[in-house]
C-alpha positions in Angstrom: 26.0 3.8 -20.2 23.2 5.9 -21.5 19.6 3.8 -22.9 20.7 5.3 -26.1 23.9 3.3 -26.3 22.4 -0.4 -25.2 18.8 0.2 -26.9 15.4 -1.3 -25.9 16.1 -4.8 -26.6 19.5 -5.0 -25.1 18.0 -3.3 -21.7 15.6 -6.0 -21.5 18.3 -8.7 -22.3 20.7 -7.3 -19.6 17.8 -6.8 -16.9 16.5 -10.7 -17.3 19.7 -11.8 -15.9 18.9 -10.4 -12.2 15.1 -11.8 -12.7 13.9 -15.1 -11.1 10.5 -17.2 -12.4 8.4 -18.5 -9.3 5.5 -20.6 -8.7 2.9 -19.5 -11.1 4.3 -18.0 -14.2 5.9 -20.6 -17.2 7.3 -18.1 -19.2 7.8 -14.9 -18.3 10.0 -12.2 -19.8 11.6 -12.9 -23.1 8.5 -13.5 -25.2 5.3 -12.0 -27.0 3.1 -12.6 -23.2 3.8 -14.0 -20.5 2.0 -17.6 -19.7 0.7 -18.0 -15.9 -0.6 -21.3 -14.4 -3.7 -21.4 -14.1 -5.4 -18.9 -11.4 -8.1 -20.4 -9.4 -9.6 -17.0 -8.8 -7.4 -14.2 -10.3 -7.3 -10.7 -9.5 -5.5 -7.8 -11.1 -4.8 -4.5 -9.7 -2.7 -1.3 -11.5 -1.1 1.5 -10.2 0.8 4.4 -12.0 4.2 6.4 -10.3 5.1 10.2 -11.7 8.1 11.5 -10.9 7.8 14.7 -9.8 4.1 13.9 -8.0 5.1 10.8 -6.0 8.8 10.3 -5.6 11.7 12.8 -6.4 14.9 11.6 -7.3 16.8 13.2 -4.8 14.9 11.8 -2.4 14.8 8.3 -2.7 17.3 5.4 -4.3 16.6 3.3 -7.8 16.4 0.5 -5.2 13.8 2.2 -2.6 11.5 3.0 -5.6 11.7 0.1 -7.2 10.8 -2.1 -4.5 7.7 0.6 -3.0 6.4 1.3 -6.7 5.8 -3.1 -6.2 4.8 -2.7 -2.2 1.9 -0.2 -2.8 0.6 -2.6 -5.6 1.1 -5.8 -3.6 -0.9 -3.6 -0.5 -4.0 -3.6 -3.1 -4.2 -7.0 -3.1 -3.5 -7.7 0.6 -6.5 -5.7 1.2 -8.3 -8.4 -1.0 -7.5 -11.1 0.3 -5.4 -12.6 -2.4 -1.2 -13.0 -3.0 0.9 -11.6 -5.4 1.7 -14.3 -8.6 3.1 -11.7 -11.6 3.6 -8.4 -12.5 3.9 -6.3 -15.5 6.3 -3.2 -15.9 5.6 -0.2 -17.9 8.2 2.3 -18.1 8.4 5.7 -19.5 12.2 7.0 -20.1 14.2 9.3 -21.5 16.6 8.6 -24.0 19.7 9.8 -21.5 19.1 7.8 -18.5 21.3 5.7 -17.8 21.0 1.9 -17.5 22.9 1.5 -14.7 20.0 3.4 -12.6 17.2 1.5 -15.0 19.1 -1.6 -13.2 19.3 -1.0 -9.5 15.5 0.3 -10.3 14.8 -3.6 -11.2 16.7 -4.6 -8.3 14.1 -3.1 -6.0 11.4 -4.6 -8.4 13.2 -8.2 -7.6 14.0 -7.7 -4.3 9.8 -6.9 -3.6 9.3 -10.1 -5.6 11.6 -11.9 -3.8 10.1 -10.4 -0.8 6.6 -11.4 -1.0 6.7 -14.5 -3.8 6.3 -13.4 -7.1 7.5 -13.1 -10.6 8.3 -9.7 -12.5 7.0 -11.6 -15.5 6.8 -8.6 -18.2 5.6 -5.4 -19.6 7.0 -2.3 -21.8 8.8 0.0 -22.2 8.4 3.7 -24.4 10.5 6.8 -25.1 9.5 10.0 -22.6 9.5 13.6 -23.6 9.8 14.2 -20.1 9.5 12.6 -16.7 9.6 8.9 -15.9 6.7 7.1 -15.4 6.0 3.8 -13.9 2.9 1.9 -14.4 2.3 -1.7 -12.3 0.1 -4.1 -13.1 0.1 -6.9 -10.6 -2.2 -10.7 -11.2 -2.9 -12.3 -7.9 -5.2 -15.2 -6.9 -7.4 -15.2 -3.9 -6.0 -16.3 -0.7 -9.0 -18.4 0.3 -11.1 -20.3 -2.5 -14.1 -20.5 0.2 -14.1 -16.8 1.3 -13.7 -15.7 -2.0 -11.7 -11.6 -2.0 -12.2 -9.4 0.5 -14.3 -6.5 -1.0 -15.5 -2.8 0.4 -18.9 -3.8 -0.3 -18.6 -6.4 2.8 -18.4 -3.9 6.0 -22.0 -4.6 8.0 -24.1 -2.9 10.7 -22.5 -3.9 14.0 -19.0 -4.2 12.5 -15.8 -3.1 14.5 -13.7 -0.9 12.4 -10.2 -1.2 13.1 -6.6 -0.6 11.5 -3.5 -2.2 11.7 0.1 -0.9 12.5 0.2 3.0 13.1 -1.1 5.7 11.1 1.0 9.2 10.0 4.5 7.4 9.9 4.7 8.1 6.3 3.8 11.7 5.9 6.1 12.5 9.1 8.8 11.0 7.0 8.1 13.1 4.2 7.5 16.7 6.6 11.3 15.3 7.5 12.3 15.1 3.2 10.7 18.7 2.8 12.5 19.6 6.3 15.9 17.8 6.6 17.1 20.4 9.3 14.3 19.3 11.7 15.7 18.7 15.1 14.6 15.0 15.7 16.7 12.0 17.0 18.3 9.7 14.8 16.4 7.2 15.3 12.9 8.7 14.9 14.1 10.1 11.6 15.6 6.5 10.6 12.2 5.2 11.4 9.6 8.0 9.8 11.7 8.1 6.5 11.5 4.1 6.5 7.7 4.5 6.7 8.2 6.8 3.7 10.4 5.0 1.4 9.8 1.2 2.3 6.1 1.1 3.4 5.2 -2.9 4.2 1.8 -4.3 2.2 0.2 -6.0 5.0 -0.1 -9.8 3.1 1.3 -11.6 5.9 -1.3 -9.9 8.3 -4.6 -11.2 5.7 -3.2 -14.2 5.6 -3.5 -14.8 9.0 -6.8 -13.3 9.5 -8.1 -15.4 7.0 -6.8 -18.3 8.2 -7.8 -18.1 11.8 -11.7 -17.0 10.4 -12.2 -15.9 6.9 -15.7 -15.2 7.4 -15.3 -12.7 10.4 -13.2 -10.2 7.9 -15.9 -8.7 6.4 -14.3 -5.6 4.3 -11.2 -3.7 3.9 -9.0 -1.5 2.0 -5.6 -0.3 2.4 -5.0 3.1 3.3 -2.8 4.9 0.6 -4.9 8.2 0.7 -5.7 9.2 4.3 -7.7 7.4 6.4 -10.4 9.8 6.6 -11.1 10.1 3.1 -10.4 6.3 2.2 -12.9 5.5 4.7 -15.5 7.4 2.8 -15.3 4.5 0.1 -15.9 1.4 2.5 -18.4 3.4 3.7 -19.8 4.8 0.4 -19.5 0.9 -1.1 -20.9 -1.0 1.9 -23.6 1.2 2.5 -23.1 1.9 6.0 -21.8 4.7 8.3 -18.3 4.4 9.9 -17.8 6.5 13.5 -13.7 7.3 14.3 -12.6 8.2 17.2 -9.5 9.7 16.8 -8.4 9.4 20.8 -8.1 6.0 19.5 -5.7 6.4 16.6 -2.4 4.3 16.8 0.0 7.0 16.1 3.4 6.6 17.5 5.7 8.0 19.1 8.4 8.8 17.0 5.2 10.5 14.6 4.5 12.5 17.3 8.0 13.8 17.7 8.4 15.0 14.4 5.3 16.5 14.4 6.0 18.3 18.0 9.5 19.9 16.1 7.4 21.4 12.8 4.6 22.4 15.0 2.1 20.3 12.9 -0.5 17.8 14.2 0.2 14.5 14.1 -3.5 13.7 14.2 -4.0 15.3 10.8 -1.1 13.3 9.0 -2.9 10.0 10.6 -5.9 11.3 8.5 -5.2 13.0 5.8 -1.6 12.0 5.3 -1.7 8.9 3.1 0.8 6.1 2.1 0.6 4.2 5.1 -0.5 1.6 3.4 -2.0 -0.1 6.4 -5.2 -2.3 6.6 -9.0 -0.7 7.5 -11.0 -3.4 8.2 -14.4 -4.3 9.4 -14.7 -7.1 11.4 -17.1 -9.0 13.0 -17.6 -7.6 16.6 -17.3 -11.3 18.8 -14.2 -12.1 16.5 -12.1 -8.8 17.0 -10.1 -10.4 20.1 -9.5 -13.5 19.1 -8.1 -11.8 15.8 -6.2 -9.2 17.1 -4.8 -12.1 19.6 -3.4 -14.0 16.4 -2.1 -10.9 14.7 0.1 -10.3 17.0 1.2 -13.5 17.6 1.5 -14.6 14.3 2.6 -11.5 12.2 4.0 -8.9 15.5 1.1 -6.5 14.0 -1.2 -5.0 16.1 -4.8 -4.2 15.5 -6.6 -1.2 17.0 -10.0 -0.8 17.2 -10.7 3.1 16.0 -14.6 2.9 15.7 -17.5 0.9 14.7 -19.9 0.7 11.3 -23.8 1.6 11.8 -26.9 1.3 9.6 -27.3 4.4 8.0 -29.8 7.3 8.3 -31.7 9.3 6.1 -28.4 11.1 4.8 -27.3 8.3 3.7 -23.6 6.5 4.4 -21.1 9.3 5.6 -18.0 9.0 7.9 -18.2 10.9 11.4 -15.0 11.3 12.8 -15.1 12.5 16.6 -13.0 14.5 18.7 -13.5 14.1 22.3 -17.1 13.8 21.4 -17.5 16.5 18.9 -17.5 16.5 15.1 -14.1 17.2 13.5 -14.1 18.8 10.0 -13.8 16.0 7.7 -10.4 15.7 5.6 -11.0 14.5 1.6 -8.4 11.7 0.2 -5.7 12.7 -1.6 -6.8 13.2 -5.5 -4.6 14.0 -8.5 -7.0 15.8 -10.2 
């Protein structure tokens, strides 16, 4: 059945049925706005899929898409320090698609919910002239009333930088999309198109940090745009200087592999590759064991230290990223525009 057949209203009817309320939202779809309980110390973040400039069709299901359009949202506010409580849909559509694939679109949506506790509480939909578009808006609330959110304007002189997880998993997967003949093993390519289509927001991971010492976290973001260049804005925003070192990068093995078969670098997709959609964070220095001790423990993430924060000099903040001691050529985050 084609959008034109059921209409706007009777979409929304038949795609509340698969939609569950959670803690923190009264009413959600089905009226003029939604109502929340009250937030303690809300935070909103927004973020806008193409199709054609970040997912194709062809390569991904309904069900992938819908539930990463909701993981690279919930990332944002990970790397805040707060949890997920609603979110708001936007969808742009053409006229012939058909509700059957509008459905298993919500069913990633609700399955992300599900996931990491929250409600899919509203939003909108319009007519497209072209491709679909899908615009998130997600309402958190602070993980920790006393810390407050985790900002970039919080990384200090003396900090350690480190990441979590592995970096480059994602763009290997999609080298493997643009290169499907590639000559990998199964499981590699099981595991580097996972990274692509189902990246994992690190909440669980904050959680823990902030629980074991909220004040040692200092700043973060998530990495959806390269390390290299996202690093620029912690460093730009806190006003300090960030030194990499990219002998340290966690890039595994199965990253490796698939870059060994294209003949790329694997080191460039850990910094310039983007959607990995792990944590950067600057922590304090006597805390990084104890921290990366509890990670593991409590979450099975690791945490690598890649580098450390410094006052800066007359230049002002910048990022050096080393290569066995010597200045690589710096890689810019991924822009649209």
């Amino acid at each position: 059945m084609n959008l034109s057949e059921i209409g706007e209203f009777g979409l929304i009817a038949h795609l509340q049925k698969g939609l569950e309320t959670r803690a923190g939202v009264q009413i959600g779809i089905g009226d003029d706005a939604a109502v929340l309980d009250s937030l303690h110390r809300p935070i909103v973040t927004m973020d806008a899929l193409v199709e054609g400039v970040h997912f194709r069709r062809e390569w991904t299901s309904a069900r992938a898409l819908g539930r990463k359009v909701m993981a690279v949202n919930v990332s944002d506010l990970a790397a805040s320090g707060a949890r997920p409580v609603a979110a708001f849909v936007s969808l742009a559509l053409g006229a012939d698609e058909t509700v059957e694939w509008i459905e298993e679109l919500y069913t990633g949506f609700e399955d992300a919910a599900r996931e990491w506790g929250f409600t899919v509480a509203g939003g909108d939909m319009t007519r497209s002239r072209g491709d679909l578009m899908i615009s998130i808006a997600l309402v958190g609330e602070v993980l920790s009333l006393a810390r407050g959110p985790i900002l970039r304007t919080g990384a200090q002189n003396g900090d350690v930088l480190v990441v979590s997880g592995t970096l480059g998993g994602a763009a290997a997967g999609l080298a493997l999309l643009q290169a499907p003949n590639t000559n990998v093993s199964v499981s590699t390519r099981q595991k580097m198109l996972l990274r692509h289509h189902e990246p994992t927001p690190r909440l669980s991971l904050m959680r823990a940090l902030l629980e074991v010492d909220a004040d040692a976290v200092h700043g973060a973001l998530d990495l959806s745009d390269g390390l290299a260049g996202d690093a620029v804005h912690l460093a730009r925003r806190s006003s300090v200087s960030l030194q990499i070192e990219t002998e340290w990068l966690p890039i595994s093995v199965q990253c490796r592999e698939v870059a060994a078969a294209l003949s790329a670098d694997a080191l460039d997709w850990a910094l310039a590759g983007g959607e990995d959609y792990e944590l950067l964070l600057a922590l304090a220095p006597e805390k990084v064991e104890l921290l990366s001790l509890e990670a593991e423990k409590r979450c099975g993430v690791s945490l690598t230290i890649i580098g450390k924060c410094s006052a800066p000099d007359e230049a002002g903040p910048q990022v050096k990223i080393l290569e066995n001691g010597v200045m690589r050529p710096s890689e810019g985050a991924w822009t649209h525009f």
